[in-house]
Structures are given as C-alpha cells and as structure tokens.
KOLZAMI-794947 format. One record per residue (C-alpha): y negated, z negated, x. Coordinates in steps of 0.1 Angstrom, whole numbers. Each point is the difference from the previous one (the first is absolute). Layout:
REM KOLZAMI-794947
+-------+-------+-------+
:    yy :    zz :    xx :
+-------+-------+-------+
:     Y :     Z :     X :
...
+-------+-------+-------+
This chain:
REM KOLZAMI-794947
+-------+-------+-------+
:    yy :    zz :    xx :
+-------+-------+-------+
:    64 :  -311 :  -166 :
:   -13 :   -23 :    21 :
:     4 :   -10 :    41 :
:    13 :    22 :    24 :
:     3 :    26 :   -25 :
:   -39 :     3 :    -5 :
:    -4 :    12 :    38 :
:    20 :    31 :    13 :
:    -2 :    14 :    39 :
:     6 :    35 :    13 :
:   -14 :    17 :    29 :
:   -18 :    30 :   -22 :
:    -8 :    -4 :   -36 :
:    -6 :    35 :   -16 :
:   -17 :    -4 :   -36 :
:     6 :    33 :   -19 :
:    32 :    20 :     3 :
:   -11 :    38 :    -6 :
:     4 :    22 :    26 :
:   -24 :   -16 :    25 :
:    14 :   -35 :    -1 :
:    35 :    15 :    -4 :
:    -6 :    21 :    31 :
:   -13 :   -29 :    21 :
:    25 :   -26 :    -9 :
:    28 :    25 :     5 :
:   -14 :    11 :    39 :
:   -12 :   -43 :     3 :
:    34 :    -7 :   -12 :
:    19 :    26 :    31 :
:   -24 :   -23 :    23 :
:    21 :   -25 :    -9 :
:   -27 :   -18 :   -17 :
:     4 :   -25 :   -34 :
:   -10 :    17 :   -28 :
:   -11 :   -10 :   -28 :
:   -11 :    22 :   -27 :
:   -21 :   -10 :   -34 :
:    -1 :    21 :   -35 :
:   -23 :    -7 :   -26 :
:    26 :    12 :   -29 :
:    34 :    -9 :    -9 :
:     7 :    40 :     6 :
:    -1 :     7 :    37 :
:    -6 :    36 :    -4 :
:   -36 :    -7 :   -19 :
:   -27 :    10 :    23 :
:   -22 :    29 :     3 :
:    26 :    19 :    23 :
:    24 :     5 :   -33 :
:   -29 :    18 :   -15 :
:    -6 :    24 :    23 :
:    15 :    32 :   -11 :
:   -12 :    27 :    20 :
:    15 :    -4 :    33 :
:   -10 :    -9 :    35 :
:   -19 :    23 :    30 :
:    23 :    14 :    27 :
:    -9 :    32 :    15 :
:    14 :    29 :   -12 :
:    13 :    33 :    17 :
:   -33 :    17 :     3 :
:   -21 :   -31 :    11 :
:   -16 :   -11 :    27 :
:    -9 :   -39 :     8 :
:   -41 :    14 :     4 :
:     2 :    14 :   -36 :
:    12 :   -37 :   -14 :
:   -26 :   -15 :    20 :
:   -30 :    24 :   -15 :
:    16 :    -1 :   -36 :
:    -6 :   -42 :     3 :
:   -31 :     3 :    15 :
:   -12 :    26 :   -30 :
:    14 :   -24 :   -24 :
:   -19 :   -36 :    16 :
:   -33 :    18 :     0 :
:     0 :     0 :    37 :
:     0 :   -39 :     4 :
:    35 :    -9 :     5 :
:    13 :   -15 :    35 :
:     7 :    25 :    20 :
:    25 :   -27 :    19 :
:    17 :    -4 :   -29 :
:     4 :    36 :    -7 :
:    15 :    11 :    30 :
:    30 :   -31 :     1 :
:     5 :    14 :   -40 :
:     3 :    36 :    10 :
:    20 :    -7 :    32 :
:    24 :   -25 :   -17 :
:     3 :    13 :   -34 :
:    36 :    31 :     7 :
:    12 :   -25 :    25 :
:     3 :   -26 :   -26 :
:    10 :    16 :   -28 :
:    23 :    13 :    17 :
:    16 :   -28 :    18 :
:    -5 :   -26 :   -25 :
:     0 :    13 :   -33 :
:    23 :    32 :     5 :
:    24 :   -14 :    24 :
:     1 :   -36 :    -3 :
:    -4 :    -5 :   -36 :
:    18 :    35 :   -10 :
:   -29 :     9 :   -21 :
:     9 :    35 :   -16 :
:   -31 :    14 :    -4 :
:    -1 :    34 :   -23 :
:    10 :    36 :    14 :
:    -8 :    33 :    -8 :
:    22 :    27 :   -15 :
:    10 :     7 :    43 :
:    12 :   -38 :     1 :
:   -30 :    -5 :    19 :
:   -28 :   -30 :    -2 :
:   -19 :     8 :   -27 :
:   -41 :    -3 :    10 :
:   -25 :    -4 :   -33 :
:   -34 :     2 :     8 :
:   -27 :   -21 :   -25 :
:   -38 :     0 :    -5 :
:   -20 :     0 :    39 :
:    31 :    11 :    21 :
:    -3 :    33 :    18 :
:    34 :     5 :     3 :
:    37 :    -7 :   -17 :
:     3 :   -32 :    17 :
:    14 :   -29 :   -25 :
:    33 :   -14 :    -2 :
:    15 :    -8 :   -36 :
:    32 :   -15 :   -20 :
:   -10 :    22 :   -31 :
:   -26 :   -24 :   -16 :
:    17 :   -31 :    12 :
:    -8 :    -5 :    32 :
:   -15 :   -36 :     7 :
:    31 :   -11 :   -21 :
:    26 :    16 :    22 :
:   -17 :   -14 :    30 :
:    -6 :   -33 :   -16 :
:    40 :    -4 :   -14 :
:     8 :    10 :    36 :
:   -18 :   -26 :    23 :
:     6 :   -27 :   -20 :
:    37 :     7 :    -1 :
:    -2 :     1 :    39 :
:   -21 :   -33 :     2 :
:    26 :   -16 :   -21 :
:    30 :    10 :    29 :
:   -21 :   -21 :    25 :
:    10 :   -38 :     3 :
:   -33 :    -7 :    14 :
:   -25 :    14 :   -30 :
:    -4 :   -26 :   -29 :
:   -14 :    14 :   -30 :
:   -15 :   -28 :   -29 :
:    -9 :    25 :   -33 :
:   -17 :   -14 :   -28 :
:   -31 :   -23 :    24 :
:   -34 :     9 :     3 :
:   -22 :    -3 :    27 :
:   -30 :   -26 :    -7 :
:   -19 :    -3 :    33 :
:     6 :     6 :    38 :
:     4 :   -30 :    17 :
:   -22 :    -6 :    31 :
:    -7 :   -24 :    26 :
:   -30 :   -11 :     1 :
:    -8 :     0 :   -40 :
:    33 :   -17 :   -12 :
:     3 :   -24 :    34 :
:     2 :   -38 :    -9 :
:   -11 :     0 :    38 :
:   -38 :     1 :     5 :
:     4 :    13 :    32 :
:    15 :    30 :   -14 :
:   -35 :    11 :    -2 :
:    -6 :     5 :    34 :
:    26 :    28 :     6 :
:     4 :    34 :    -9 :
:     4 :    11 :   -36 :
:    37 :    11 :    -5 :
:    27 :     7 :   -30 :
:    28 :   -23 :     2 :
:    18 :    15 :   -36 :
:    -9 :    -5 :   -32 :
:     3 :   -22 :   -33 :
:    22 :    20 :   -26 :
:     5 :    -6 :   -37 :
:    39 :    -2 :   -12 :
:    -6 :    15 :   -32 :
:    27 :   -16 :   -16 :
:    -3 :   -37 :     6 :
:   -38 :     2 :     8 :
:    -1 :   -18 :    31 :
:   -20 :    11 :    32 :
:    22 :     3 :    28 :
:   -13 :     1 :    39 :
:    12 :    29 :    19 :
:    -6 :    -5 :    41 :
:     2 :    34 :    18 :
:   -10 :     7 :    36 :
:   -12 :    31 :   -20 :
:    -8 :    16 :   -30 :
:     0 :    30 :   -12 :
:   -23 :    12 :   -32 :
:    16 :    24 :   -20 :
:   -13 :    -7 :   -32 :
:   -10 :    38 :   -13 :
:   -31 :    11 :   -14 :
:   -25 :   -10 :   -26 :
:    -1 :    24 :   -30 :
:     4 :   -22 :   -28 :
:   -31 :   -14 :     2 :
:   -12 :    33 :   -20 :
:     6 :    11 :   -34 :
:    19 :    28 :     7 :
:    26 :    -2 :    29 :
:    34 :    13 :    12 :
:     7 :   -28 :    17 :
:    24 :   -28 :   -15 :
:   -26 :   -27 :   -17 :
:    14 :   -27 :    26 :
:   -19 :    19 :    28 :
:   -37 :   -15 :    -1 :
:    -1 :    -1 :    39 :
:    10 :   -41 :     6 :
:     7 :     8 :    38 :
:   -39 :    17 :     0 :
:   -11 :   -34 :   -16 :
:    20 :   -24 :    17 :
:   -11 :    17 :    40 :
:   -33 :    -5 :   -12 :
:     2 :   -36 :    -9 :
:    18 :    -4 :    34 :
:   -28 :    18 :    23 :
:    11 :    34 :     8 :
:   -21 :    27 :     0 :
:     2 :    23 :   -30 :
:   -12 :    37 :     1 :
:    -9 :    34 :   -18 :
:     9 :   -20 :   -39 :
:   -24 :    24 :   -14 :
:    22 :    32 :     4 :
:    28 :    -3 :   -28 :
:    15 :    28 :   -12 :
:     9 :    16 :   -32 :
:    26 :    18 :    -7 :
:    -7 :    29 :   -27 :
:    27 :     2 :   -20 :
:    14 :   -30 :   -15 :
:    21 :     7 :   -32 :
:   -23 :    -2 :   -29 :
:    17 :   -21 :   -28 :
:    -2 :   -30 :   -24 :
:    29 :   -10 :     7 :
:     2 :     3 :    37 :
:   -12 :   -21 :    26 :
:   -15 :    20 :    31 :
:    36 :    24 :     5 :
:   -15 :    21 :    30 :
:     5 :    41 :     0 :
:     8 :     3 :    37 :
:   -31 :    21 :    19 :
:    34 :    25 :     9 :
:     0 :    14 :   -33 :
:   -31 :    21 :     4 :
:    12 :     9 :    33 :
:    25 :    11 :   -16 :
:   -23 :    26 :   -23 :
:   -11 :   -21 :   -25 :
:   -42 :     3 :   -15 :
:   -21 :   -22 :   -16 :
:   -11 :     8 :   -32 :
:   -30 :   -13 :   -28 :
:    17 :    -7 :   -31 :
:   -13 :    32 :   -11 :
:    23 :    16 :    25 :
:   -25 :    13 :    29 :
:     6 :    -6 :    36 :
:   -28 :   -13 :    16 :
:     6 :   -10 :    33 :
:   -13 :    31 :    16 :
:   -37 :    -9 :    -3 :
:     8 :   -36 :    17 :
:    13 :    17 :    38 :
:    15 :    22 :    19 :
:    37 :   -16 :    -6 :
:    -4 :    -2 :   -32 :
:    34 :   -22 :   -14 :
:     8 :    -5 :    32 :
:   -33 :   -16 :    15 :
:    -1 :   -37 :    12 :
:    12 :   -26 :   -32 :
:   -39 :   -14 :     1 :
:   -17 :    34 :    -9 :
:    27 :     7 :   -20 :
:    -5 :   -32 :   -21 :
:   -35 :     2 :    -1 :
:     5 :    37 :   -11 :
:    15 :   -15 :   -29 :
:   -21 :   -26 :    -9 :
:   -29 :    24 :    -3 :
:    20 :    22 :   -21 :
:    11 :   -23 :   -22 :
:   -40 :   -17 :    -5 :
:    -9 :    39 :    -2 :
:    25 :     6 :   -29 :
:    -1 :   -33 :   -14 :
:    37 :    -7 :     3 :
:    21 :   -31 :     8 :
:    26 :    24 :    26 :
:     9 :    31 :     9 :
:    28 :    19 :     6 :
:    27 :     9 :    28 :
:    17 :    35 :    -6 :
:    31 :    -1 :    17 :
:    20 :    24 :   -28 :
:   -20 :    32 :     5 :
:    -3 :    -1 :    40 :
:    30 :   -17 :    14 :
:    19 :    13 :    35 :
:    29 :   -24 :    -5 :
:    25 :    -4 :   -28 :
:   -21 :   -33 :   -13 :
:    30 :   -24 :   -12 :
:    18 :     4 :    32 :
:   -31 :    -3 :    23 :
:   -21 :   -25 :   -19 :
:    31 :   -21 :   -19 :
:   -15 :   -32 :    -1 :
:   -34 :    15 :   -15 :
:    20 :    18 :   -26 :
:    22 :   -24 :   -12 :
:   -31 :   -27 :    -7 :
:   -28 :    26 :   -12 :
:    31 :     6 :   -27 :
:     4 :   -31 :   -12 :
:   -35 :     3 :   -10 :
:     5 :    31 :   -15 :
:   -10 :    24 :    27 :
:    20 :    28 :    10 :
:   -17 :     8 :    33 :
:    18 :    35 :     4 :
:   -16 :    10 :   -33 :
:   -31 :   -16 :    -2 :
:   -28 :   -14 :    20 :
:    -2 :   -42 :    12 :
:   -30 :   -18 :   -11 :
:   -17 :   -21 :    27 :
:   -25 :   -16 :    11 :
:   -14 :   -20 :    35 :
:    15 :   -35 :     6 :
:    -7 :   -20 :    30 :
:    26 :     8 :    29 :
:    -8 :   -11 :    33 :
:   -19 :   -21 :    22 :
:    -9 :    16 :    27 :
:   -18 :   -33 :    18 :
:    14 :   -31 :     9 :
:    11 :   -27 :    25 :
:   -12 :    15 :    32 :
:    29 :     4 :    29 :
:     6 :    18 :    29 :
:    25 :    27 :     7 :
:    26 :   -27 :     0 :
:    -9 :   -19 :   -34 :
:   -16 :   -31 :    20 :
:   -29 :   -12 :   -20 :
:   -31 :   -17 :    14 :
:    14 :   -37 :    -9 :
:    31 :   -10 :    23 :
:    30 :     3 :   -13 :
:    -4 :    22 :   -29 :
:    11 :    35 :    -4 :
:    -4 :    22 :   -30 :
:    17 :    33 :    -7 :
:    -3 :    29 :   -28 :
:   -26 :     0 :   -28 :
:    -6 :   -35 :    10 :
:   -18 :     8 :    36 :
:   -26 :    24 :     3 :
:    12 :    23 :    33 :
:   -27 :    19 :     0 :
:    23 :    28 :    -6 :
:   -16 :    15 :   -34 :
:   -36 :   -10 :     8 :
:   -20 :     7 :   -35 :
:    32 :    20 :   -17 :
:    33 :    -1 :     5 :
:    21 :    30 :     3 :
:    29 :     2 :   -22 :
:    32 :   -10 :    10 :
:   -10 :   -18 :    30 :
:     5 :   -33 :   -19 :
:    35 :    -2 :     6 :
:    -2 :    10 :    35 :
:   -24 :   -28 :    10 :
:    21 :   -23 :   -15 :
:    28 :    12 :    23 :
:   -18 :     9 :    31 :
:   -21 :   -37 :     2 :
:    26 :   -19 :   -13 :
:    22 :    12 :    22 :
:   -19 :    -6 :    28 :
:   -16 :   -36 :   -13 :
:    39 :   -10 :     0 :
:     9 :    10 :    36 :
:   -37 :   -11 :    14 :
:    13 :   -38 :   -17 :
:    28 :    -1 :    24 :
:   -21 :    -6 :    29 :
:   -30 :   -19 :   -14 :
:    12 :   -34 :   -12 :
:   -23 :   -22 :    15 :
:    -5 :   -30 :   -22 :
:   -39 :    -5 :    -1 :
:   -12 :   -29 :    24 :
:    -1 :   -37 :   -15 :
:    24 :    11 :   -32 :
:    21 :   -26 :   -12 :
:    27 :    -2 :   -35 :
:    -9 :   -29 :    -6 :
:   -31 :     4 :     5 :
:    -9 :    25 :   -31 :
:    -8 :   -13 :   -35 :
:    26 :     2 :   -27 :
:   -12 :    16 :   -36 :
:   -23 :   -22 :   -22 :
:    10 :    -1 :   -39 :
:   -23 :   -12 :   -24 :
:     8 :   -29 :   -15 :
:    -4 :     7 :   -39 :
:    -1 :    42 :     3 :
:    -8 :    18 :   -31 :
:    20 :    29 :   -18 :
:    -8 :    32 :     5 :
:    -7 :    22 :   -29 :
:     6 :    36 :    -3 :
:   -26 :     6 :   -19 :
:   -27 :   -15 :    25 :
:    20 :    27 :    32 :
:    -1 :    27 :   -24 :
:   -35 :     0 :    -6 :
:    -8 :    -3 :    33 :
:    17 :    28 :    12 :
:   -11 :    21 :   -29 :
:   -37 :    -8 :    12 :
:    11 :     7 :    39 :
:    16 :    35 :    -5 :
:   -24 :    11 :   -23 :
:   -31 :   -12 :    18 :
:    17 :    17 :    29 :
:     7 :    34 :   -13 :
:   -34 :     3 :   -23 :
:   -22 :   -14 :    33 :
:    21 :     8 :    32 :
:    25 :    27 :    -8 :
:    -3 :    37 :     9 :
:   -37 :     8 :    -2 :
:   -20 :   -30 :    11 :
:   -40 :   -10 :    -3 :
:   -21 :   -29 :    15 :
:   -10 :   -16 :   -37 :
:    40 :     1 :   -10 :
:    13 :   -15 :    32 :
:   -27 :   -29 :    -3 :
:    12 :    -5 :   -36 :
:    34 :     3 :    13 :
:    -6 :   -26 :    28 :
:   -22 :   -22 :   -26 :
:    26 :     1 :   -28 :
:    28 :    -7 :    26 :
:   -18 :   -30 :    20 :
:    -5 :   -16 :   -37 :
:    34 :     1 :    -2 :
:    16 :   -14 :    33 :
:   -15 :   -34 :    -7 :
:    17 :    -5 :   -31 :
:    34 :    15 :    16 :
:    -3 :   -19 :    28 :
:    -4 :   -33 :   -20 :
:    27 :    11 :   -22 :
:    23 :     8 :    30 :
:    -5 :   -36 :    17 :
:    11 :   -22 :   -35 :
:    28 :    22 :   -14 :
:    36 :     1 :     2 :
:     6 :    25 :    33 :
:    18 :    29 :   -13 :
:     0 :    34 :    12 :
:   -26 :    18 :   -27 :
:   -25 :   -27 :     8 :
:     4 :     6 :    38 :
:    -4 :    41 :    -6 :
:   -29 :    -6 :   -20 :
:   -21 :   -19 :    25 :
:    15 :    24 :    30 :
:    -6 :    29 :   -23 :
:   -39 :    -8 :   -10 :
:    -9 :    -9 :    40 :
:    13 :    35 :     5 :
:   -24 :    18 :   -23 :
:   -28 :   -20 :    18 :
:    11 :    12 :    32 :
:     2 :    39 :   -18 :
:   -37 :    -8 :   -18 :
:   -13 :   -16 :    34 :
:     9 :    27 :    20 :
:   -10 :    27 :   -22 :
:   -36 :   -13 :     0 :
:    -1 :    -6 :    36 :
:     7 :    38 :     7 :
:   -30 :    22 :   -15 :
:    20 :    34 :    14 :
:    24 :    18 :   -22 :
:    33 :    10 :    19 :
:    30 :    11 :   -16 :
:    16 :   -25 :   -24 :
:   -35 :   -22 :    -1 :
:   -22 :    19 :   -20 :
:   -35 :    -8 :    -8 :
:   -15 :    17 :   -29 :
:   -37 :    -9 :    15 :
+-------+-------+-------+
C-alpha cells in the first residue's frame, strides 16, 4: 500500500463502533455527513457493548424522572454533574424509545401480560431496566451495525487500530502551525493486515474507543480494551478527568478456564445471595441493601470476606432464591456457566471482582465536545460527569446512546476546519528504517507485570505505600516500552501495550492525587 491509498478523507471519523460510536455515526450519518467508522478487530461486533448483558435504563411504570436522578446521585457519591444528569434522565425513554424500539425494531423482553419487562439491579430504587434476556448489548450491537451498513454514506474499515490522533500543531511540517490553536484534524491508524499507517483527515472525530479494564488482572472486559482512546487524548492535550474511580464489578465467573465471563448485576435482582464457600450469606452486615447495594460496596463486601475466610471467591446462589424460571430469563448465563460444568438452577456460581468500568475519562460537555477542537468522545471513552465516583448499573448503555446520539447531530453544524490547516501541510507516518521483531514473550511479560501491579497496588482497596509502588514499578517500565515501541515492527499488541501502560499511569496518578475515598476509589488509609 502505498500513495493515495495511505491518506483517506471524510467529514467525521468515529474510532470505536459500540454503541456510542454506532449511535453517533448513525445520527452524523442522517446529517448527511461522511462517515467513516474504525474497528480494532476483524469482528465488528467486539466491543464492550456485546458484553453487556443486563440491559439498559428506561423508566419503568412506577417511576418518576426525580427518582433516576437521586438513584445516580446515591450511586456517584454525590459528585457527579448535575448537567449531565438531567440531559441523561430527560433523554433516556425518548431515546430508547425512538431509536432503539422503533427505528432499530429492538424487541426488548415482556412479561407474562406481553408487557415491557422492567428488572431492577443493585442501587436502583425501582424496576426500571430494560433487557433482551441476558443479551442485550448484542442485540443492540447486531442491530445498529446492520443499519449503518444500509447507509451509502457510512464507511466501515475493521481490522485497523488507532495509533495516535493527528493534530495540527504537533504533526505540522509548517512552523507556523505553532501559532494557532491546538485542534484534531483525524488520526494515524494501523491496517492490521499489511502493517502500514494510513492518514485519516476528518473535520471531526469522534473517540469511541471503550474503557480500560484490562489493564488489571482480573477484568470482564475483552483483553483488547486497555483504554488506547484514554492514552492517545492525553498525548494530544485534552483534559483527562476523575481516572481514579474504576469500578469493579463483583461477580465475574470464577474459573480456570474462563476468562472474565461477567454474571450480569440482574441476577441478584433477580433473588439471588452471596454466599462464603461455607454457605453463609453475609451481605447483611455490609448495608442496608444488602445484594442489592451499589456494585462498589458490594465488591468490597467481598473482598473482605474472602481475606476474612481466606478464600480465593465466593459464591452466587441463584438455585435456592430465584423469581424467574433461570434458563429462560438468564439463557446466555446458563448455557456458558454449563459448559464449565455449572448448572446454575441447581447450584451456586463462583465469582469473584474483575475490573468493569471506568468511570473517568476524556472530559466533554453535554454534547461530547472535548476541550481540544475538533475532537469528540462518546461512551466509556468520555467522562460526562454522569456517574461521578460510581456508576450506576445499566446506565452504560444509555450514555453511549444518549451522548452519541447527540455528539452525531451537534457534528452537523460544527464543521469548521481549524484556522491555517492545510493536507498538505500535515506529516506523513515515519517508519524506521531497520525495525526490529517483536517478540511475544517480551508483550507478555509486560502485561503480566501491568495487570498485576495494577490489581495488587491500585485495584479495589487502595493505600498511599502501594499506589507509590504502583506508580514506581509502572514509571520503570514506560521507558523500556516506550523505547521498545519507537524500533519495533508497528503491530497492534505493541501499540496496546504502550496505550495500555500510559493508562495505568493516568489510574495510579490520579489515585494518589485524590487523598478522599468516594465510591469506586477506595483508600484503605
């Protein structure tokens, strides 16, 4: 590949395609904007959004908008944006009702009356979430991209990864450049396949890049998400915010032979208890909601059980306290747990905590605008403001709807190119003349020292000597990377390894920079 083929144009470049970047290049693309639409894997469906099981936040029968808006609150420790909040809670039916229900037919689960079906999960006060069984983010994932691919003006490109944002001033052959303002003009992105950078000009672009969990141990996130949109805002100037607060989820399937399969947060509200592997119930002495109290106490709850009793998980007892006939409610669930040899609706689920969500982020406004021109980001990848120190469950989804919706039809109107840019002007991607090989070996380690310096130092309960380690350890480490990063081959696991280790320095950073404990930061001292 060489030429013209190195250098692609649209008017919005969208880097992710879960449900926030789905959503805005979907609304961008009724603008009548150029889309054009990046995925990290060969398998468009691979994001976070497939993962999600448990369903998305609507408001149910019984609910009231002011109820929503105190159950967030409760769950962000108080510190969340109230701005945010409100355009959440007053776009969130609207939506998912417009787009999802009507436009992209989604057939959401009913009740034994044929009507919606509402679950409620840990921190809601009321019946409030919508669900396809346990497959939700799939369904809704399957479903926007089969409308994105009915649109003649949305380009997709699977299979590249997303190296660096390309801005003027930094990558400006013009020294003048220096004297305007800072703006995103696209982004340099990897074709996995024949390894050669190509330069993607956008008006606009739009981060949609996911979350960071697999830079711990223990995760239910897919081991490509290490946060590269995080890193690669960073490197380009925008402001960054609230990286301490990352959430765990507490029940993760525990098993040797499976990697991070998450027990949706419904099933408890759907009866189930945790148990000690001696069989008591002990989340009574942890709350007043007990099972059902925000996922950070709840995993925290856990943790101290399992240091009290000296165990490596506990257990979720869905069999003895069920509401719901659990292979038709909770299919998905079933089906895997028994391929492991777990019959869920006859014995309990071991689990543990893994590393879910981040609730910080690339800071943006109610419209996804970031503080550098001409970048957006949307989903896990901003930071709203929505879930301030904890996010509340099943609002993941909605954000990504609700802001990348809205980032998409904002895009229509702001497509000012930024003052003094010029094509030609912008430098093309530098290959090193005699690049080495990258071994396996050398990214395996690396990672194995990142996640577990991450979960030992900076995971659920937090202190100021193990975050200094952490930090330490990490810093050691980011030389040699970054060294190893500028003389190899480019390929995609060397590019998430340098994105992935800047991203537990801005988790480790942040977490010593904020003495206070709130919600998913915890500090032991």
């Amino acid at each position: 590949m060489a030429g013209d083929e190195e250098r692609l144009k649209a008017d919005v470049l969208i880097i992710g395609c879960g449900i926030s970047g789905s959503a805005a290049a979907l609304a961008a693309s009724k603008a009548g904007l150029d889309v054009l639409v990046i995925s990290k894997s060969s398998d468009m469906q691979e994001s976070n959004t497939r993962y999600a099981q448990g369903g998305i936040v609507s408001l149910g029968p019984d609910d009231d908008p002011d109820l929503l808006r105190r159950d967030i609150f409760e769950s962000g420790d108080g510190i969340n944006n109230p701005e945010a909040v409100d355009v959440l809670v007053s776009d969130s039916k609207p939506m998912v009702d417009e787009i999802l229900i009507e436009e992209l037919g989604i057939d959401f689960s009913r009740n034994g009356e044929d009507e919606l079906d509402f679950a409620r999960e840990g921190g809601h006060s009321r019946r409030r979430i919508l669900h396809v069984q346990d497959t939700t983010g799939k369904t809704i994932e399957e479903a926007f991209l089969a409308a994105l691919a009915r649109r003649p003006n949305v380009r997709i490109l699977a299979d590249h990864t997303a190296v660096d944002l390309l801005t003027v001033p930094h990558h400006a052959k013009n020294p003048q450049a220096y004297y305007r303002e800072p703006a995103c003009v696209g982004a340099y992105v990897l074709d996995n396949r024949s390894r050669r950078v190509r330069m993607i000009l956008a008006g606009r672009t739009v981060l949609a890049t996911g979350g960071c969990g697999a830079v711990f141990l223990n995760t239910s996130n897919p081991k490509t998400a290490v946060g590269s949109g995080y890193a690669m805002a960073l490197r380009a100037g925008a402001r960054i915010a609230h990286m301490e607060y990352i959430q765990f989820h507490p029940t993760v399937l525990y098993h040797r032979d499976c990697d991070g399969f998450l027990i949706s947060e419904t099933v408890r509200g759907e009866g189930a208890r945790l148990k000690s592997l001696d069989g008591r119930t002990f989340m009574d002495k942890y709350g007043g909601l007990k099972d059902l109290a925000p996922r950070d106490e709840v995993s925290r709850a856990i943790y101290e059980e399992m240091i009290l009793t000296n165990a490596d998980h506990v257990l979720l007892d869905l069999a003895s306290y069920a509401k719901v006939d659990v292979k038709i409610r909770f299919p998905h669930i079933f089906e895997t747990c028994l391929r492991y040899g777990i019959d869920i609706s006859r014995e309990p689920i071991p689990v543990v905590p893994a590393a879910h969500y981040c609730c910080g982020g690339v800071l943006v406004d109610t419209w996804g605008k970031t503080s550098l021109h001409g970048l957006y980001a949307v989903g896990e990848a901003s930071c709203t403001g929505l879930h301030g120190a904890n996010r509340l469950a099943s609002t993941s989804l909605l954000e990504g709807l609700v802001w990348g919706t809205r980032a998409g039809r904002f895009l229509a109107g702001d497509r000012t190119p930024p003052t003094g840019f010029s094509e030609s002007d912008v430098r093309r991607w530098y290959y090193p003349p005699q690049p080495e090989e990258v071994d396996p070996a050398l990214i395996n380690q690396d990672w194995l020292t990142i996640r577990s310096t991450m979960w030992n130092y900076a995971g659920l309960v937090r202190t100021t000597k193990r975050l200094e380690r952490a930090k330490a350890d990490l810093e050691y480490l980011e030389h040699r990377i970054d060294k190893f990063y500028r003389e190899a081959i480019l390929d995609p696991d060397i590019i998430r390894l340098r994105h992935g280790l800047q991203v537990a320095l801005m988790i480790v950073r942040a977490a010593i920079a904020n003495p206070v404990s709130s919600g998913a930061h915890y500090r032991l001292d």
